[in-house]
ZALUM-434215 format. One record per atom (N, C-alpha, C): residue number from 1; residue in three letters; chain; atom name; x, y, z. Coordinates in steps of 0.02 Angstrom, whole numbers, plus 50000, padded with zeros to 5 digits. Example, Ala and Ser with C-alpha at 12.3 -4.5 7.8 and 13.67 -1.06 7.14 Angstrom:
   num   residu   chaine   atome      px      py      pz
     1      ALA        A       N   50660   49716   50390
     1      ALA        A      CA   50615   49775   50390
     1      ALA        A       C   50660   49835   50390
     2      SER        A       N   50642   49888   50354
     2      SER        A      CA   50684   49947   50357
     2      SER        A       C   50645   50002   50394
***
This chain:
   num   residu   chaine   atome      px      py      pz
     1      UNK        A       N   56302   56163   55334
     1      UNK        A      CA   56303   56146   55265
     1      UNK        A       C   56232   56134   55241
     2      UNK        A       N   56199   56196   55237
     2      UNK        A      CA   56155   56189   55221
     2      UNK        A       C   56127   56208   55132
     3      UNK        A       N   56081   56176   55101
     3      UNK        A      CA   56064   56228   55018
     3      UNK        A       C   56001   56213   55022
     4      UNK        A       N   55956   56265   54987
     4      UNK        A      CA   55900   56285   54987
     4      UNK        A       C   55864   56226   54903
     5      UNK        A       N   55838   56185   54934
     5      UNK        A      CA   55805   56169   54868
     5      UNK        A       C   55727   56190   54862
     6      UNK        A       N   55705   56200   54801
     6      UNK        A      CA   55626   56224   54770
     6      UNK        A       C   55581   56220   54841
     7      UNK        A       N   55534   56268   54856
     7      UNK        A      CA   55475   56253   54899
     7      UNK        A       C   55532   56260   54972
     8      UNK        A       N   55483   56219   55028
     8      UNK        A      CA   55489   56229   55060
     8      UNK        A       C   55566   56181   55110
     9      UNK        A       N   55573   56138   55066
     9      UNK        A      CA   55641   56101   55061
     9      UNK        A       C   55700   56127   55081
    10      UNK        A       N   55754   56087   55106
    10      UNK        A      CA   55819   56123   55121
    10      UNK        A       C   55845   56017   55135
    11      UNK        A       N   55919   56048   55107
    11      UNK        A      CA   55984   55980   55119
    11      UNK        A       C   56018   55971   55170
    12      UNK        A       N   55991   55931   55222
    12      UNK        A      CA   56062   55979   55279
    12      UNK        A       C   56101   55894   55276
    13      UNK        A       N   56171   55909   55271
    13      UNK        A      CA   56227   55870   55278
    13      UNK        A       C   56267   55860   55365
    14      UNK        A       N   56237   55800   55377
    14      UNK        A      CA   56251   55770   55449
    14      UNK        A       C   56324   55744   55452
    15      UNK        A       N   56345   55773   55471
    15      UNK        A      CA   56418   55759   55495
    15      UNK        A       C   56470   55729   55561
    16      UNK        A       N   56487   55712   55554
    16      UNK        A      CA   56519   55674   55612
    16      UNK        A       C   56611   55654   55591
    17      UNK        A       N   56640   55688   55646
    17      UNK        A      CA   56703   55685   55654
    17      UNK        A       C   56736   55630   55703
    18      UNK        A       N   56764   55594   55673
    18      UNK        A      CA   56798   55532   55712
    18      UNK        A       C   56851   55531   55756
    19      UNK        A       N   56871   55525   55795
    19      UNK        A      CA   56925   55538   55824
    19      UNK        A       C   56985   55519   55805
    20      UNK        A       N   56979   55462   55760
    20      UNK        A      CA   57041   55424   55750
    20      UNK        A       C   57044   55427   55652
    21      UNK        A       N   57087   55406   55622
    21      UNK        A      CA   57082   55399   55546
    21      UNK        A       C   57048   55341   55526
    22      UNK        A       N   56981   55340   55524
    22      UNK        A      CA   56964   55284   55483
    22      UNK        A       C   57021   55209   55448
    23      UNK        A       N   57007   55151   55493
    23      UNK        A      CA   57041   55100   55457
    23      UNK        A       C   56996   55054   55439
    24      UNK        A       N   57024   55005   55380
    24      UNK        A      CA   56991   54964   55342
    24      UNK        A       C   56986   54911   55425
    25      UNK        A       N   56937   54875   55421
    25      UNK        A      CA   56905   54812   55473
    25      UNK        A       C   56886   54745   55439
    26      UNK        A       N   56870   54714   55474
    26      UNK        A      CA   56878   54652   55426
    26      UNK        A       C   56798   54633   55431
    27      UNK        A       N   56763   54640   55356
    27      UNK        A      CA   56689   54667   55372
    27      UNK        A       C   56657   54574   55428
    28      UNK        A       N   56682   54528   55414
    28      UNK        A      CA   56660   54468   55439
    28      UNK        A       C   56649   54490   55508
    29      UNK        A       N   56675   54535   55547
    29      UNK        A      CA   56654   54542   55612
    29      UNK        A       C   56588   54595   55610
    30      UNK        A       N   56580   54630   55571
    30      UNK        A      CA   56510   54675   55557
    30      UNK        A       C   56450   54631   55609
    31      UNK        A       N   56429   54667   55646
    31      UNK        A      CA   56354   54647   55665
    31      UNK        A       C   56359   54570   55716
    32      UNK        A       N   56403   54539   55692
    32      UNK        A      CA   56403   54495   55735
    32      UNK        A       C   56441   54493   55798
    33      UNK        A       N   56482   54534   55807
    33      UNK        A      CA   56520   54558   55889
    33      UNK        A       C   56491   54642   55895
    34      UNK        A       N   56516   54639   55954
    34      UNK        A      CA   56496   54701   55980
    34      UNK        A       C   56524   54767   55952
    35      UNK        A       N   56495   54802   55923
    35      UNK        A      CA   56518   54847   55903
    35      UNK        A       C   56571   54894   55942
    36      UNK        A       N   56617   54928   55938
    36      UNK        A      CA   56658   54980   55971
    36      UNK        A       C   56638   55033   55968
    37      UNK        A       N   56619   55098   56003
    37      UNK        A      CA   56597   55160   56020
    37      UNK        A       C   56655   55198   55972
    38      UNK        A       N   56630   55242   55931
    38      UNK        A      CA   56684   55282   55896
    38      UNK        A       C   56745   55221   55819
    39      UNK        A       N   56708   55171   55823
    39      UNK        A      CA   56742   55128   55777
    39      UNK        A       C   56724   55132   55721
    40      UNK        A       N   56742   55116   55653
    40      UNK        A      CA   56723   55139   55583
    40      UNK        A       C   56636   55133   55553
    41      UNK        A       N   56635   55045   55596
    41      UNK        A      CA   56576   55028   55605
    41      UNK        A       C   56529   55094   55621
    42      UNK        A       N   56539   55094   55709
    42      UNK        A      CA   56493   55123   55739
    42      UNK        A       C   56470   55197   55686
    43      UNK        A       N   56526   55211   55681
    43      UNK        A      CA   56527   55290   55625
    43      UNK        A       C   56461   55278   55564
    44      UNK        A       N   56463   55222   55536
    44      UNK        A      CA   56419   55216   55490
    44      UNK        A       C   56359   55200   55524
    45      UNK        A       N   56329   55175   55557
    45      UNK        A      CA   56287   55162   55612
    45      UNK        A       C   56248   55246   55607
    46      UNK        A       N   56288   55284   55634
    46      UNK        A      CA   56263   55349   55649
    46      UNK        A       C   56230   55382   55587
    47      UNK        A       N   56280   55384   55525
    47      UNK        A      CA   56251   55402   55454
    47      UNK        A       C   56190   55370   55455
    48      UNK        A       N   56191   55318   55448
    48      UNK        A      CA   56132   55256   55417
    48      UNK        A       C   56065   55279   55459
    49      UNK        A       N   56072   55308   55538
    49      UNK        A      CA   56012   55321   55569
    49      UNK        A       C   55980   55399   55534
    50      UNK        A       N   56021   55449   55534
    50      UNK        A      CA   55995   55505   55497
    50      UNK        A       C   55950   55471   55418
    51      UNK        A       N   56010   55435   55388
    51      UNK        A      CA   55963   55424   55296
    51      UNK        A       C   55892   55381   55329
    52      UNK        A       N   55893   55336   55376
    52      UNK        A      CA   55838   55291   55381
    52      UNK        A       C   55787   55329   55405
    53      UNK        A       N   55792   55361   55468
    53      UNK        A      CA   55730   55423   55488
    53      UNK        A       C   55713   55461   55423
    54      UNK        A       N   55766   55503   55379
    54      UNK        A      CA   55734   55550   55349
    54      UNK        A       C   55675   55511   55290
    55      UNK        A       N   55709   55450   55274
    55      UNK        A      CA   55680   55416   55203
    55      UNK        A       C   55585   55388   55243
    56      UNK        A       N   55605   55370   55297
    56      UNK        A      CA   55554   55353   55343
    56      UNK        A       C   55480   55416   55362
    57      UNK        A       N   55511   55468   55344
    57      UNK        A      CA   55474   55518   55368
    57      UNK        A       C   55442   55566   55299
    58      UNK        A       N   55489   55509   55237
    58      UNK        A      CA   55437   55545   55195
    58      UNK        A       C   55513   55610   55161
    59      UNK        A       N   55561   55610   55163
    59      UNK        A      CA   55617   55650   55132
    59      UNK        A       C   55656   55626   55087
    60      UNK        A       N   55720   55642   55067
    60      UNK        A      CA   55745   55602   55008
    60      UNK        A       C   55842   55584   55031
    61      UNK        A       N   55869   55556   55024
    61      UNK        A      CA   55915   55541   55036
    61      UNK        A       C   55974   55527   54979
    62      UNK        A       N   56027   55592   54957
    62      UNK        A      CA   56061   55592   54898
    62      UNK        A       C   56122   55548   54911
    63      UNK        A       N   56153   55560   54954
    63      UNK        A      CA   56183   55495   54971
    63      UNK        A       C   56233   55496   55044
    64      UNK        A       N   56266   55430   55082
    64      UNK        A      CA   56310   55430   55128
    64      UNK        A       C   56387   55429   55119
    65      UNK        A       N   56413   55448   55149
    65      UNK        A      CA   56478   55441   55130
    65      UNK        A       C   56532   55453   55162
    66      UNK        A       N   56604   55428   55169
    66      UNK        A      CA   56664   55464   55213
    66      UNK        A       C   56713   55493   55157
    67      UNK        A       N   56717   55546   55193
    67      UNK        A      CA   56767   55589   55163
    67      UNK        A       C   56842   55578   55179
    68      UNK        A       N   56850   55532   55122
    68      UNK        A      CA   56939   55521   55131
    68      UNK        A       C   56992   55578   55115
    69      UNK        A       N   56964   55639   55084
    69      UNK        A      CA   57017   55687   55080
    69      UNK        A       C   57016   55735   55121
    70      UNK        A       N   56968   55730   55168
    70      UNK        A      CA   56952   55794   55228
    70      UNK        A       C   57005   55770   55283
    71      UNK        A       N   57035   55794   55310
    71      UNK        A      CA   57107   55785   55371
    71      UNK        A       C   57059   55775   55426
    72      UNK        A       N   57009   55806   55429
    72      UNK        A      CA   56964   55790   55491
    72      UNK        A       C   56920   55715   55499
    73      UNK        A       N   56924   55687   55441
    73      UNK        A      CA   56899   55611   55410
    73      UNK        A       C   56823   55627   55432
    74      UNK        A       N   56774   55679   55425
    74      UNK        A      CA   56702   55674   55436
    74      UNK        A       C   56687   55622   55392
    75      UNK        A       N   56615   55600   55422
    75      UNK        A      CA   56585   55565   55375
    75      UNK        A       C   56496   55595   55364
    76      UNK        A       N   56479   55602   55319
    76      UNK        A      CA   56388   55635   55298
    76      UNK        A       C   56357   55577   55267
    77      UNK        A       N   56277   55601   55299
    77      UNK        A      CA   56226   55586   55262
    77      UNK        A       C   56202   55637   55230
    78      UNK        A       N   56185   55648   55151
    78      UNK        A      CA   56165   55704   55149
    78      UNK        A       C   56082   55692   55107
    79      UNK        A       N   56041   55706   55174
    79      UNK        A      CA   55978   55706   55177
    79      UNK        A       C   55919   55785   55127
    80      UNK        A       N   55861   55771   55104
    80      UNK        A      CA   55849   55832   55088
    80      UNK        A       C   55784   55828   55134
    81      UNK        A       N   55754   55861   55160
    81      UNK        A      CA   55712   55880   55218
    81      UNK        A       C   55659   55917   55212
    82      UNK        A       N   55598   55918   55239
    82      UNK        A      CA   55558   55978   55243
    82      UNK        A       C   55550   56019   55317
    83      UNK        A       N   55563   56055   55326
    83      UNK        A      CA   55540   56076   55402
    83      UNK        A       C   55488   56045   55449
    84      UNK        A       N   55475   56020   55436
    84      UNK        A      CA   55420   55975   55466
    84      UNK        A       C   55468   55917   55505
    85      UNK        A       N   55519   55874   55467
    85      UNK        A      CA   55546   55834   55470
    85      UNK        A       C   55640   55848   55492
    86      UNK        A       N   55648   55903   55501
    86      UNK        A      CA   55701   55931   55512
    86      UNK        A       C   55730   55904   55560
    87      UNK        A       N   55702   55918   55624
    87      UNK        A      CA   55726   55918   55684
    87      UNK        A       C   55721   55839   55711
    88      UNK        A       N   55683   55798   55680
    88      UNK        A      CA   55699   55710   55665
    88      UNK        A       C   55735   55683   55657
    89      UNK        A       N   55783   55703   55593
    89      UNK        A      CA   55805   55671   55558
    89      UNK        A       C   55905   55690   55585
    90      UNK        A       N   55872   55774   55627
    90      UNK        A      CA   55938   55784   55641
    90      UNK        A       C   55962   55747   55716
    91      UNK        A       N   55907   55712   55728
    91      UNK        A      CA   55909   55673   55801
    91      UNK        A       C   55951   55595   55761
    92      UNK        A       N   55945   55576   55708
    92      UNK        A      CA   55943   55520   55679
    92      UNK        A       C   56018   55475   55714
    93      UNK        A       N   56079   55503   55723
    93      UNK        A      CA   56142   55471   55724
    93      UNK        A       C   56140   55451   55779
    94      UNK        A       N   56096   55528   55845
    94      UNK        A      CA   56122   55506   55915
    94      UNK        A       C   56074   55452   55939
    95      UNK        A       N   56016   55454   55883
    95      UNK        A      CA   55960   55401   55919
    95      UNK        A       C   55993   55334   55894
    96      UNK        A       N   56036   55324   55819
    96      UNK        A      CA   56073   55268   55815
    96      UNK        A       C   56142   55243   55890
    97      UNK        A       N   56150   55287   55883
    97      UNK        A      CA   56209   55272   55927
    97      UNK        A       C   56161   55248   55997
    98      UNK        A       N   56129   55292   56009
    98      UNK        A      CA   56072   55262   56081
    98      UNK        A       C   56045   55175   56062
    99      UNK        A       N   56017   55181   56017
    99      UNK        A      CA   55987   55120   55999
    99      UNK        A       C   56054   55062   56012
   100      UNK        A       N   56108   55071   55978
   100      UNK        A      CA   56153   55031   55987
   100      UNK        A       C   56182   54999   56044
   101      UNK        A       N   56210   55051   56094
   101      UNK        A      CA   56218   55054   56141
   101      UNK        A       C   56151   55012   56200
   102      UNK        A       N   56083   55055   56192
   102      UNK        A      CA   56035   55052   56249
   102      UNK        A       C   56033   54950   56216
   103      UNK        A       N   56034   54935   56172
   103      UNK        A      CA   56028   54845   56160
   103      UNK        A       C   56084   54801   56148
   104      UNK        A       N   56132   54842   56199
   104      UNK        A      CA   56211   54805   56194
   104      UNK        A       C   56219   54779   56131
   105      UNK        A       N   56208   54836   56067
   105      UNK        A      CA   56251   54800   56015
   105      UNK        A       C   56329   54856   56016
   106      UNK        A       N   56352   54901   56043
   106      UNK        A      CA   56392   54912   56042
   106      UNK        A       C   56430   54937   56133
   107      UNK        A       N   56469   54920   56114
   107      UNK        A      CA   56510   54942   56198
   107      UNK        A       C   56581   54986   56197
   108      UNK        A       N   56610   55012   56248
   108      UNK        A      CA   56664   55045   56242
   108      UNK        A       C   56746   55001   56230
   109      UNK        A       N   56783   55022   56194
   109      UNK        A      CA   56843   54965   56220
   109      UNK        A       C   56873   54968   56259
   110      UNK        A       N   56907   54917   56283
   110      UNK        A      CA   56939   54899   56345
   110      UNK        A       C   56993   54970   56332
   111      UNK        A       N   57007   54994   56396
   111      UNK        A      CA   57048   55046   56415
   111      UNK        A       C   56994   55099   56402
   112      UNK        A       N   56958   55108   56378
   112      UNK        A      CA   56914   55177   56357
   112      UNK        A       C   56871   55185   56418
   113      UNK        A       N   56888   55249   56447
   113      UNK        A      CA   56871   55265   56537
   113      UNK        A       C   56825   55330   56519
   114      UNK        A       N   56796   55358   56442
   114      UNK        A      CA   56751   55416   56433
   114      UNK        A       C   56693   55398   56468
   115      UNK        A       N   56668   55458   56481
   115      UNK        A      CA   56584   55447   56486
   115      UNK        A       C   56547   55435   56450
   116      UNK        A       N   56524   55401   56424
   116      UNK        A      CA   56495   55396   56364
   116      UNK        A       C   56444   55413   56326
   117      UNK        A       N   56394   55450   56402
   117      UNK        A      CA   56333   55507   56390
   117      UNK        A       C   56398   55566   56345
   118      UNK        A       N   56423   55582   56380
   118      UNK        A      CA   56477   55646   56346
   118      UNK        A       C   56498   55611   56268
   119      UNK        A       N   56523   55566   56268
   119      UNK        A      CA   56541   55542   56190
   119      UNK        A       C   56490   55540   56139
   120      UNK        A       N   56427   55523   56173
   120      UNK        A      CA   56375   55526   56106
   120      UNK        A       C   56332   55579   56108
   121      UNK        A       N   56345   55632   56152
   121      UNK        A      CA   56310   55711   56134
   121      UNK        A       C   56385   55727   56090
   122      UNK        A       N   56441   55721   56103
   122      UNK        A      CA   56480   55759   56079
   122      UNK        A       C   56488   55731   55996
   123      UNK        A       N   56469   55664   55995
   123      UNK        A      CA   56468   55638   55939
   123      UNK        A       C   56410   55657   55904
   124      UNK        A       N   56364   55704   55919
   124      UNK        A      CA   56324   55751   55908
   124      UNK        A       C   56291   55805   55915
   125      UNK        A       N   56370   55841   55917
   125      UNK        A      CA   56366   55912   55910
   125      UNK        A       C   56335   55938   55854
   126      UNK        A       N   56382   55936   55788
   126      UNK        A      CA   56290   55970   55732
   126      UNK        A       C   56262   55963   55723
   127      UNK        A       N   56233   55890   55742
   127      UNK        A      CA   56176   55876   55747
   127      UNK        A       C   56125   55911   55772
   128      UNK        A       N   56142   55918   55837
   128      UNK        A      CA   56134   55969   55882
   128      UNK        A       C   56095   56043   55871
   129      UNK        A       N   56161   56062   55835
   129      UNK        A      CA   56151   56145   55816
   129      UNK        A       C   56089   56143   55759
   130      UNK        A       N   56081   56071   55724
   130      UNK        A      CA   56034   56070   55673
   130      UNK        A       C   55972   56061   55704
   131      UNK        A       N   55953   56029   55768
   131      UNK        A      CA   55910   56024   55783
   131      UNK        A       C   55892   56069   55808
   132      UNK        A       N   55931   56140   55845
   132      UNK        A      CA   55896   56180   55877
   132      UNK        A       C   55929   56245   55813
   133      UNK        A       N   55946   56233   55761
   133      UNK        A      CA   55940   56293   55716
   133      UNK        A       C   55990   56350   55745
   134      UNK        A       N   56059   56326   55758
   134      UNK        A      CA   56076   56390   55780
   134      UNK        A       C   56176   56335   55790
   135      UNK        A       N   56213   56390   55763
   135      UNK        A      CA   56285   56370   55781
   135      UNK        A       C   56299   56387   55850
   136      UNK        A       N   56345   56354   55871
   136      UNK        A      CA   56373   56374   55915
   136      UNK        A       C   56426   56411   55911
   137      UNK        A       N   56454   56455   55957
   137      UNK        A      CA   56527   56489   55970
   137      UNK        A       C   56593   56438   55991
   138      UNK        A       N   56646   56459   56004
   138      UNK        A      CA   56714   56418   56010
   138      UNK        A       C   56680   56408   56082
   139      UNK        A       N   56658   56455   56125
   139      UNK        A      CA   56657   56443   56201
   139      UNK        A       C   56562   56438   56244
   140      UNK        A       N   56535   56386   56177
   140      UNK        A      CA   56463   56402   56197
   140      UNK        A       C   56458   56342   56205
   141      UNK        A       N   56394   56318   56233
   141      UNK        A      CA   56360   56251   56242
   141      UNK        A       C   56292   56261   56243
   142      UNK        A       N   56270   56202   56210
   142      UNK        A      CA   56205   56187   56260
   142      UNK        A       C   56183   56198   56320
   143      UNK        A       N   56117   56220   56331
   143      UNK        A      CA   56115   56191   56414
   143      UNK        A       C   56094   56125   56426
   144      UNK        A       N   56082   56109   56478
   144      UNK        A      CA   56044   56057   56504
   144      UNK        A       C   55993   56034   56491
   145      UNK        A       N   55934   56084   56485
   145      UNK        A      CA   55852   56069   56487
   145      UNK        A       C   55871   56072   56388
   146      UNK        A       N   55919   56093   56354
   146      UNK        A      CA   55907   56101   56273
   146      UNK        A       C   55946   56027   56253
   147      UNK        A       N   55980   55989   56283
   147      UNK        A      CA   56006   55932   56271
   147      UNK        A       C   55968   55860   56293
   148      UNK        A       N   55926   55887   56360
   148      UNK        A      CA   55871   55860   56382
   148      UNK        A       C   55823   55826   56316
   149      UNK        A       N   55801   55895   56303
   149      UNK        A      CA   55747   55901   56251
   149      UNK        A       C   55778   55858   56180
   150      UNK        A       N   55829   55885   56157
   150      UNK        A      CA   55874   55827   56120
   150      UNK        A       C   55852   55764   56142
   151      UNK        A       N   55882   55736   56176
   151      UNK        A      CA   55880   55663   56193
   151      UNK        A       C   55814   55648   56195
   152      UNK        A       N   55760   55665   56209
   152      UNK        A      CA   55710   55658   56230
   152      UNK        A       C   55675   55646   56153
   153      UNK        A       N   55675   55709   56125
   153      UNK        A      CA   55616   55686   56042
   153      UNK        A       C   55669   55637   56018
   154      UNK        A       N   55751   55630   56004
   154      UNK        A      CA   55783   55564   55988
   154      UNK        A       C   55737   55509   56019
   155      UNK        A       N   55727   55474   56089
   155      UNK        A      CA   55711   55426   56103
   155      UNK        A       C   55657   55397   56100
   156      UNK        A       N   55614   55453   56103
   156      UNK        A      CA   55548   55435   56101
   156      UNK        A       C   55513   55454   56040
   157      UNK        A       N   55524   55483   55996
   157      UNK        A      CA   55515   55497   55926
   157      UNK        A       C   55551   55464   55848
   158      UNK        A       N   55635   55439   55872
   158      UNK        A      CA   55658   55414   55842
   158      UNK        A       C   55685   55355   55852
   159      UNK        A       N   55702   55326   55874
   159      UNK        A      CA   55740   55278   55885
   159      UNK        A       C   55668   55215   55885
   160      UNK        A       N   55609   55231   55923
   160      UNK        A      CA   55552   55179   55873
   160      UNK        A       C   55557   55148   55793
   161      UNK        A       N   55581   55218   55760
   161      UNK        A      CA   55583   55188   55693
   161      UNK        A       C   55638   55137   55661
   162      UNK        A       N   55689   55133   55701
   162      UNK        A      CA   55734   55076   55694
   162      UNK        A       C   55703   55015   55693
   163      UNK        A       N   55665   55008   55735
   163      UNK        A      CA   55637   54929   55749
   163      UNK        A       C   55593   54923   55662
   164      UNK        A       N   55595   54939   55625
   164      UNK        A      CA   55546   54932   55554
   164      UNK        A       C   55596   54938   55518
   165      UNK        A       N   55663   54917   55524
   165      UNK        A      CA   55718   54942   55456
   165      UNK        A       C   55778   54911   55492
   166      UNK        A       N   55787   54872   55522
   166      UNK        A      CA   55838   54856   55550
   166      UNK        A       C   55866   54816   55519
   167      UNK        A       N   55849   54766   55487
   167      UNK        A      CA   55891   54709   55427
   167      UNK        A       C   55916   54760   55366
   168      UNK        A       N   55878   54790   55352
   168      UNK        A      CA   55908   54831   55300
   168      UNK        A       C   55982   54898   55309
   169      UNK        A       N   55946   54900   55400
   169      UNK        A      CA   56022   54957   55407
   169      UNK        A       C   56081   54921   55407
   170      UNK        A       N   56076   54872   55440
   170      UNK        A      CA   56120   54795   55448
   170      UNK        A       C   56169   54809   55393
   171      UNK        A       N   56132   54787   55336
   171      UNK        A      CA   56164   54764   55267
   171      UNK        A       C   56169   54833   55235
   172      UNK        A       N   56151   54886   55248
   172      UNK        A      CA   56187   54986   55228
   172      UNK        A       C   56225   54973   55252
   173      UNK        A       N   56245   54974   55343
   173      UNK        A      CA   56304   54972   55377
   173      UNK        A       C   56358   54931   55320
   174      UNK        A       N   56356   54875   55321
   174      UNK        A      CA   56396   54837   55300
   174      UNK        A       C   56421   54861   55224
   175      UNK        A       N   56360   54882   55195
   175      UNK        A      CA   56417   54911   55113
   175      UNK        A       C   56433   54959   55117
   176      UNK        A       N   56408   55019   55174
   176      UNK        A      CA   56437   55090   55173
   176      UNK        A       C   56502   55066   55199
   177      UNK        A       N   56507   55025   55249
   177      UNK        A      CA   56586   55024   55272
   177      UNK        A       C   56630   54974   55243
   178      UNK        A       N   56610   54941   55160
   178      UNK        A      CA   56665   54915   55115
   178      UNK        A       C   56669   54970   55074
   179      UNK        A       N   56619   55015   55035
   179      UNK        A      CA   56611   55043   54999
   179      UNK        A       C   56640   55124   55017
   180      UNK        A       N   56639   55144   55064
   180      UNK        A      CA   56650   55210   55101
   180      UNK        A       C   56592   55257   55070
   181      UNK        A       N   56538   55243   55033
   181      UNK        A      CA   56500   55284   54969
   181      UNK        A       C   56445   55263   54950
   182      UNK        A       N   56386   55274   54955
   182      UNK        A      CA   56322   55238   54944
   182      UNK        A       C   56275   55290   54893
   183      UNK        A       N   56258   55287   54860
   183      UNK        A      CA   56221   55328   54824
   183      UNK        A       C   56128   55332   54830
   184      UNK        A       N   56114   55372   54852
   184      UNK        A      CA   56027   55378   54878
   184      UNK        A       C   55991   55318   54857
   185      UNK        A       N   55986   55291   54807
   185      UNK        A      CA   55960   55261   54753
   185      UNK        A       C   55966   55164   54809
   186      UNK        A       N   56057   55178   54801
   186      UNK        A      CA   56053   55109   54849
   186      UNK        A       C   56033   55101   54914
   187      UNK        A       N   56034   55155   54940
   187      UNK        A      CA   56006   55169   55007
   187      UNK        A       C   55929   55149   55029
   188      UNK        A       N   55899   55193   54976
   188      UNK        A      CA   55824   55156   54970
   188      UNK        A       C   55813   55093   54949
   189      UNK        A       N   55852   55056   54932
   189      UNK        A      CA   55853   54979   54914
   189      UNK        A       C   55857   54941   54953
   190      UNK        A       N   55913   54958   54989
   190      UNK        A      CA   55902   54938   55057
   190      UNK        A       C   55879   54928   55110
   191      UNK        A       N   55864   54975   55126
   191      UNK        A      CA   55795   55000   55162
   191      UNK        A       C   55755   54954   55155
   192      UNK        A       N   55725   54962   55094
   192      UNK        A      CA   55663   54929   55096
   192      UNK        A       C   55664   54852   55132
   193      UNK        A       N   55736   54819   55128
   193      UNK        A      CA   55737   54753   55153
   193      UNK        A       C   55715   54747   55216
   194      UNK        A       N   55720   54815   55250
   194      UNK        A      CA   55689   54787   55306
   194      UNK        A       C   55629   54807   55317
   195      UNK        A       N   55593   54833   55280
   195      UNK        A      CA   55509   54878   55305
   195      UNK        A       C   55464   54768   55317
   196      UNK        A       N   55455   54785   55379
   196      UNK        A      CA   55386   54735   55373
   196      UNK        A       C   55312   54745   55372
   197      UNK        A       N   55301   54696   55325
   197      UNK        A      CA   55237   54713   55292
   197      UNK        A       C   55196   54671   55325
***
């Protein structure tokens, strides 16, 4: 889902498919317990890391959102980008989900026996294809050394920039997941709560 804006610009819309139907949570537990892997929370978590890298790197951010009429319940950030900044910003969800995870703010739930390396590449599959510019087939994959490389500019390229915006993703998390809908405008408002100066 990509559109071509003026110059050298392009929109790409980060997507992520949930496994389960999105349910309302009771936001008082937000941030202060451990997050659940694949939980409504965590879902916004992932958005919030794509808008925060791209806005971070100098791009624009039209807005986040879950799609309550899609049967597949995705949810997007829909970022606008320069090539320069492309392949960053498309690292943005799995380096959230890493970040979360690698500082025990989120864990798996009880009975959940996945791998969880496998759950958060798979929880970023187009990401994926956005970072290396190319779809996949019904029966294709990645390889190894190209998921490698994934993880690799994620961790060491992105997931630094969390630590400079983290009060502010805090409080995105928390209205994207009363609101289901954030508009660019509030996004950067947010944000800014956490830049330290």
């Amino acid at each position: 889902m990509v559109r071509q804006v003026p110059l050298t610009k392009q929109t790409l819309c980060f997507e992520r498919t949930p496994k389960e139907h999105p349910m309302r949570e009771r936001s008082a537990t937000l941030i202060h317990m451990k997050i659940r892997v694949d939980s409504v929370e965590y879902k916004c978590w992932h958005e919030v890391g794509h808008a925060t890298v791209c806005l971070h790197l100098g791009g624009d951010v039209d807005f986040i959102e879950f799609l309550d009429g899609d049967a597949r319940g995705h949810a997007r950030a829909r970022c606008v980008v320069t090539s320069e900044i492309e392949r960053s910003v498309a690292c943005g969800g799995f380096a959230a989900e890493f970040y979360l995870l690698n500082n025990s703010y989120a864990e798996q739930g009880s009975g959940d026996e996945r791998n969880i390396s496998q759950v958060v590449f798979h929880n970023a599959t187009n990401d994926r294809e956005d970072f290396w510019r190319r779809k996949l087939g019904s029966d294709e994959a990645f390889s190894e050394a190209e998921d490698r490389q994934f993880m690799n500019h994620a961790i060491e390229s992105v997931v630094p920039i969390f630590n400079l915006y983290l009060p502010g993703m805090r409080e995105l998390v928390r209205e994207l997941f009363e609101a289901r809908r954030i508009e660019g405008r509030r996004v950067k408002e947010l944000l800014r709560l956490g830049i330290h100066r």
